[in-house]
SEMI-548237 format. One record per atom (N, C-alpha, C): residue number from 1; residue in three letters; chain; atom name; x, y, z. Coordinates in steps of 0.02 Angstrom, whole numbers, plus 50000, padded with zeros to 5 digits. Example, Ala and Ser with C-alpha at 12.3 -4.5 7.8 and 13.67 -1.06 7.14 Angstrom:
BEGIN
<nr->1, rest->ALA, kette->A, atom->N, east->50660, north->49716, up->50390>
<nr->1, rest->ALA, kette->A, atom->CA, east->50615, north->49775, up->50390>
<nr->1, rest->ALA, kette->A, atom->C, east->50660, north->49835, up->50390>
<nr->2, rest->SER, kette->A, atom->N, east->50642, north->49888, up->50354>
<nr->2, rest->SER, kette->A, atom->CA, east->50684, north->49947, up->50357>
<nr->2, rest->SER, kette->A, atom->C, east->50645, north->50002, up->50394>
! end
This chain:
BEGIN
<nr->1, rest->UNK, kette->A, atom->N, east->50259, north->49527, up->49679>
<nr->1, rest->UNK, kette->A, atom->CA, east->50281, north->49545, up->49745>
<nr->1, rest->UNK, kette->A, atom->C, east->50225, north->49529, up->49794>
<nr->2, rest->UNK, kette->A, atom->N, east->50247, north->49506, up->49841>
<nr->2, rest->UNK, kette->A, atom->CA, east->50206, north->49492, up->49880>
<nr->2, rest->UNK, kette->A, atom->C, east->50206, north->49528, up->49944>
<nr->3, rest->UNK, kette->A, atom->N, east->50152, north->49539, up->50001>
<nr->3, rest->UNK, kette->A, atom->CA, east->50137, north->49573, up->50038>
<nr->3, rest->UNK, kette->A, atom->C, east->50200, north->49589, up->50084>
<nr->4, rest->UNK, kette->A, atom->N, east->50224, north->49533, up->50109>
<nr->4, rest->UNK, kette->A, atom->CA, east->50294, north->49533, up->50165>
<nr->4, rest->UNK, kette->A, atom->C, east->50345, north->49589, up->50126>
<nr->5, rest->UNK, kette->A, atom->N, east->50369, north->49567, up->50064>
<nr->5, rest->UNK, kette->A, atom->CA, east->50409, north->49599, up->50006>
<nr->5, rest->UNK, kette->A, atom->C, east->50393, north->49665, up->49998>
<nr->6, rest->UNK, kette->A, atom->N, east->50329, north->49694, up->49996>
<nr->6, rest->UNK, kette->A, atom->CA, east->50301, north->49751, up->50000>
<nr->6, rest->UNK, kette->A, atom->C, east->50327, north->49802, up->50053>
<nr->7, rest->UNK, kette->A, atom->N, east->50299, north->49760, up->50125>
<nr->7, rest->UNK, kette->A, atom->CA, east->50331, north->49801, up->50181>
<nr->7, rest->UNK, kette->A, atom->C, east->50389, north->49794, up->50200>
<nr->8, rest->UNK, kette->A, atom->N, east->50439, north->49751, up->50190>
<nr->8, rest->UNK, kette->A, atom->CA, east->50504, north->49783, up->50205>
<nr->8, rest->UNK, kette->A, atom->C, east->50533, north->49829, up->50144>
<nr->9, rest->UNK, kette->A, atom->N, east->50508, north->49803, up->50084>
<nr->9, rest->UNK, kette->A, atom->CA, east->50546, north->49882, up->50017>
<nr->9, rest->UNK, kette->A, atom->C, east->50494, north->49937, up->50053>
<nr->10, rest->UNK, kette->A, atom->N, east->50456, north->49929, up->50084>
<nr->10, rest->UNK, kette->A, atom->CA, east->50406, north->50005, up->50115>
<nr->10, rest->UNK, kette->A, atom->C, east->50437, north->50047, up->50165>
<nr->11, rest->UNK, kette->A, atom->N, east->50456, north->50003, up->50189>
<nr->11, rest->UNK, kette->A, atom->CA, east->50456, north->50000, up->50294>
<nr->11, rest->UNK, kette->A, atom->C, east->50383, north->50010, up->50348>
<nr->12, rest->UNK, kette->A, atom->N, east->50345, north->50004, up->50294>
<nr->12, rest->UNK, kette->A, atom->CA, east->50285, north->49975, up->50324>
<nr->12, rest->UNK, kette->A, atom->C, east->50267, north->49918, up->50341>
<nr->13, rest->UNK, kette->A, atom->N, east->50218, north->49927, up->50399>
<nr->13, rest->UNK, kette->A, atom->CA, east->50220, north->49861, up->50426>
<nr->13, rest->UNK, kette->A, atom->C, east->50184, north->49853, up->50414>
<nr->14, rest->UNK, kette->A, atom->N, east->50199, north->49741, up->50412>
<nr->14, rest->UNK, kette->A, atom->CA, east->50166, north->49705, up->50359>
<nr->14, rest->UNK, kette->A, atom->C, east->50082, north->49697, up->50382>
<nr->15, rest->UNK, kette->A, atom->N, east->50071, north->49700, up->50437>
<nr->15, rest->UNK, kette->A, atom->CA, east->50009, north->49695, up->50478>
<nr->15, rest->UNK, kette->A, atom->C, east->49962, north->49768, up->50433>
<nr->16, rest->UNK, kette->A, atom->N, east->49994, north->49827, up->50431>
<nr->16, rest->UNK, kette->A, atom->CA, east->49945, north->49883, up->50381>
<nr->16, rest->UNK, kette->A, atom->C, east->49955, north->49886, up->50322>
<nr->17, rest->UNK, kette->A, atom->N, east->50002, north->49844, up->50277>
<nr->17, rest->UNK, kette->A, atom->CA, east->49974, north->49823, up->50211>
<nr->17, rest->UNK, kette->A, atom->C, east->49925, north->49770, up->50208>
<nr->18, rest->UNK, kette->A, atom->N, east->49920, north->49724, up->50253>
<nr->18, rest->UNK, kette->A, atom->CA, east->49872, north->49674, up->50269>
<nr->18, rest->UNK, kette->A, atom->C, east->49825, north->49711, up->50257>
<nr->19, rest->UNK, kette->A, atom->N, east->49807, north->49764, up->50310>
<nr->19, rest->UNK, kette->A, atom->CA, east->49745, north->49798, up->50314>
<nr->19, rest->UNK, kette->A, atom->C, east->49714, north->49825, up->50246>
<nr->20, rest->UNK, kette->A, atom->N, east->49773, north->49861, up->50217>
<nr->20, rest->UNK, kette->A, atom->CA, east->49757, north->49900, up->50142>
<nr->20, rest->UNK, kette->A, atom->C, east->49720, north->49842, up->50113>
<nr->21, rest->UNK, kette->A, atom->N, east->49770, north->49791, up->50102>
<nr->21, rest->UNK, kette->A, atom->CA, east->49755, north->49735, up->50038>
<nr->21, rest->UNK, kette->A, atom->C, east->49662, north->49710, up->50061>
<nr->22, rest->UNK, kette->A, atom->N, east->49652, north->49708, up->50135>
<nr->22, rest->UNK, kette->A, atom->CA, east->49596, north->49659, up->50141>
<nr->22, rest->UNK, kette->A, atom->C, east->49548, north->49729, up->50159>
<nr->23, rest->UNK, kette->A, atom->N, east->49535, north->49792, up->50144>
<nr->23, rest->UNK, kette->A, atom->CA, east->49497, north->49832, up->50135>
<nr->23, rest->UNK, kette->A, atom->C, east->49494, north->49849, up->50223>
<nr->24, rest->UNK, kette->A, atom->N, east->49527, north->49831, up->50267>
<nr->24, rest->UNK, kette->A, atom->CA, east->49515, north->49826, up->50331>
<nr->24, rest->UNK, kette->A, atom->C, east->49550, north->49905, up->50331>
<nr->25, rest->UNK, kette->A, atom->N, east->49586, north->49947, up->50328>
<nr->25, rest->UNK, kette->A, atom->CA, east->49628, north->50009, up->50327>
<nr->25, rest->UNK, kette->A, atom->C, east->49563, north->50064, up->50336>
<nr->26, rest->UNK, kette->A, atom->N, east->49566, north->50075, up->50434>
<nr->26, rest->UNK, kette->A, atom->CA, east->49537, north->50132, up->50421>
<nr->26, rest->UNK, kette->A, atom->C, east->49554, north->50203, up->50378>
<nr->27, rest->UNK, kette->A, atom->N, east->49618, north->50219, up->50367>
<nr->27, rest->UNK, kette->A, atom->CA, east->49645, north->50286, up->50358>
<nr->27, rest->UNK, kette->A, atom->C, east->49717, north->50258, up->50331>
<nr->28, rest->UNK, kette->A, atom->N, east->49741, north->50296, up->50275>
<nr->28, rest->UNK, kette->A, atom->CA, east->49776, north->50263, up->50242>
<nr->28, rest->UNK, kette->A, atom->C, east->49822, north->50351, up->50217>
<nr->29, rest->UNK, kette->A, atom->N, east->49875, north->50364, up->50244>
<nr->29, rest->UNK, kette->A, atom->CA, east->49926, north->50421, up->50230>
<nr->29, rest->UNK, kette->A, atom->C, east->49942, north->50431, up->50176>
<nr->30, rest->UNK, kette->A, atom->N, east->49927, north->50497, up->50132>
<nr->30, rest->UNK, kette->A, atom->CA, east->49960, north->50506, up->50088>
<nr->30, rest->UNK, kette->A, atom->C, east->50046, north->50478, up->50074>
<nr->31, rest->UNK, kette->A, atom->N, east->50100, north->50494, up->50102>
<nr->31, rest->UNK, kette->A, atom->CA, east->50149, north->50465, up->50128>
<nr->31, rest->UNK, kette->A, atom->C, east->50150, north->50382, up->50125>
<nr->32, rest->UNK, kette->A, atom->N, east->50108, north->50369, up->50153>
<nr->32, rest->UNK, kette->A, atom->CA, east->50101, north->50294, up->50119>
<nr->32, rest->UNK, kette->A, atom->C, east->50082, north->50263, up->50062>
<nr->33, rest->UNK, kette->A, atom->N, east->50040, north->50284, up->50046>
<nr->33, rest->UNK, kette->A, atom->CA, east->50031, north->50293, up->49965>
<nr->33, rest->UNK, kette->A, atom->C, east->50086, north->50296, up->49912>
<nr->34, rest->UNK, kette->A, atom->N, east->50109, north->50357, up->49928>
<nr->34, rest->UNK, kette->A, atom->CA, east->50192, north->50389, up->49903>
<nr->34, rest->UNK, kette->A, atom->C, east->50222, north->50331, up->49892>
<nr->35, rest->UNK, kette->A, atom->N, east->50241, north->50305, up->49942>
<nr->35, rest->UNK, kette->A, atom->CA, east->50295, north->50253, up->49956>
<nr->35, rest->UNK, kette->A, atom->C, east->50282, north->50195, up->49922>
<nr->36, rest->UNK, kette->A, atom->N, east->50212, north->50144, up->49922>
<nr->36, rest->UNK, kette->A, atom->CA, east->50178, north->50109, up->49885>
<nr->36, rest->UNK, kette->A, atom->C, east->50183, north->50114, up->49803>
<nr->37, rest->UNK, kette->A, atom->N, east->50162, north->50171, up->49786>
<nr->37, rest->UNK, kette->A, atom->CA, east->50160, north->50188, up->49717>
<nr->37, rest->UNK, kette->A, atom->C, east->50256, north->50203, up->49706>
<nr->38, rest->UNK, kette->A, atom->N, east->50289, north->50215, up->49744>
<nr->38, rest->UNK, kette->A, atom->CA, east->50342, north->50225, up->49728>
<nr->38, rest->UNK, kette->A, atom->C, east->50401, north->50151, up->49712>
<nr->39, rest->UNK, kette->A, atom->N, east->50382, north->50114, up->49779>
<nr->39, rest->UNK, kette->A, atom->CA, east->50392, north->50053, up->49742>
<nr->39, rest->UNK, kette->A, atom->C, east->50374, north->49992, up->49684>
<nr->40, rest->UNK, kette->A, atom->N, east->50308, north->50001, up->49677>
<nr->40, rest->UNK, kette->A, atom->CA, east->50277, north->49972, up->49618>
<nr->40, rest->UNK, kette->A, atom->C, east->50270, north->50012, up->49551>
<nr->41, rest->UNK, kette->A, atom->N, east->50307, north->50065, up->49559>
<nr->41, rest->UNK, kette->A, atom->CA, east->50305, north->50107, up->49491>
<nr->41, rest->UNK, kette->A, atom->C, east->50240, north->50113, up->49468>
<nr->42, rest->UNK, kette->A, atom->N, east->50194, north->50149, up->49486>
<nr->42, rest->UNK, kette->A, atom->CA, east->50122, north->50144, up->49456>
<nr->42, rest->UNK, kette->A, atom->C, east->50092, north->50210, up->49499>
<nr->43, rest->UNK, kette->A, atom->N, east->50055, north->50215, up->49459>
<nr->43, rest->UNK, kette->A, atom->CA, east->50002, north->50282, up->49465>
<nr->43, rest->UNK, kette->A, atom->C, east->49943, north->50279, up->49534>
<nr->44, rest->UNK, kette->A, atom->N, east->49941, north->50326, up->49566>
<nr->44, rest->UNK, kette->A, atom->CA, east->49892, north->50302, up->49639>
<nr->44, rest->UNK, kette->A, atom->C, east->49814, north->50279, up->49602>
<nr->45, rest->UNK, kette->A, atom->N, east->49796, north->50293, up->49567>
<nr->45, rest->UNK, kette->A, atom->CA, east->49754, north->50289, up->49524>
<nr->45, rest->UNK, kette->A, atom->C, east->49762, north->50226, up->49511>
<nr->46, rest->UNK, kette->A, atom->N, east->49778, north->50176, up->49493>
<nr->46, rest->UNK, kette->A, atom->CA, east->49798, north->50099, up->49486>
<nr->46, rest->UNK, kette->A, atom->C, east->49796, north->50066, up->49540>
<nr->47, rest->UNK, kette->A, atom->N, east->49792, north->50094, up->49607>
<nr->47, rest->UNK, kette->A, atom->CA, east->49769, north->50061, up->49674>
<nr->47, rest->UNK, kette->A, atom->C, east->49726, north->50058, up->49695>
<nr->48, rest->UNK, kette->A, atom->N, east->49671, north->50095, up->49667>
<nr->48, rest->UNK, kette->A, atom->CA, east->49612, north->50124, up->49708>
<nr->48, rest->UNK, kette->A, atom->C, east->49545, north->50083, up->49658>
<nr->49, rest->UNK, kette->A, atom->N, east->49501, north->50074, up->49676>
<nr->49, rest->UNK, kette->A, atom->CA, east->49459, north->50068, up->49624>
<nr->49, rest->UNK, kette->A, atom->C, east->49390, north->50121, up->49628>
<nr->50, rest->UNK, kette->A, atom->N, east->49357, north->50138, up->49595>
<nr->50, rest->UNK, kette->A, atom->CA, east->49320, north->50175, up->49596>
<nr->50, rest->UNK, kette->A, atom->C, east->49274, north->50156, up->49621>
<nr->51, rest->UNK, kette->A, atom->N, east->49216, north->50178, up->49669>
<nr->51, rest->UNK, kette->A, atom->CA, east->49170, north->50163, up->49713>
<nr->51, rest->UNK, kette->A, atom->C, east->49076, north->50200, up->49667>
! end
């Protein structure tokens, strides 16, 4: 899936998955997350990488 694909199964817009994907996302909503992990079936933990 690709980014565009992302935000319309989201209804996020494609410009702040941009942001997520390129680390640019100041602040990032639980709620969005939700929705993310809800369409890719996967654990929030599988998005994140450890710092």
């Amino acid at each position: 899936m690709n980014q565009r694909e992302l935000a319309e199964k989201t209804g996020i817009r494609a410009s702040s998955i941009s942001k997520m994907c390129n680390n640019k996302a100041k602040h990032i909503p639980i709620e969005t997350i939700d929705k993310i992990c809800e369409i890719l079936d996967c654990d929030v933990s599988e998005l994140f990488a450890r710092i």
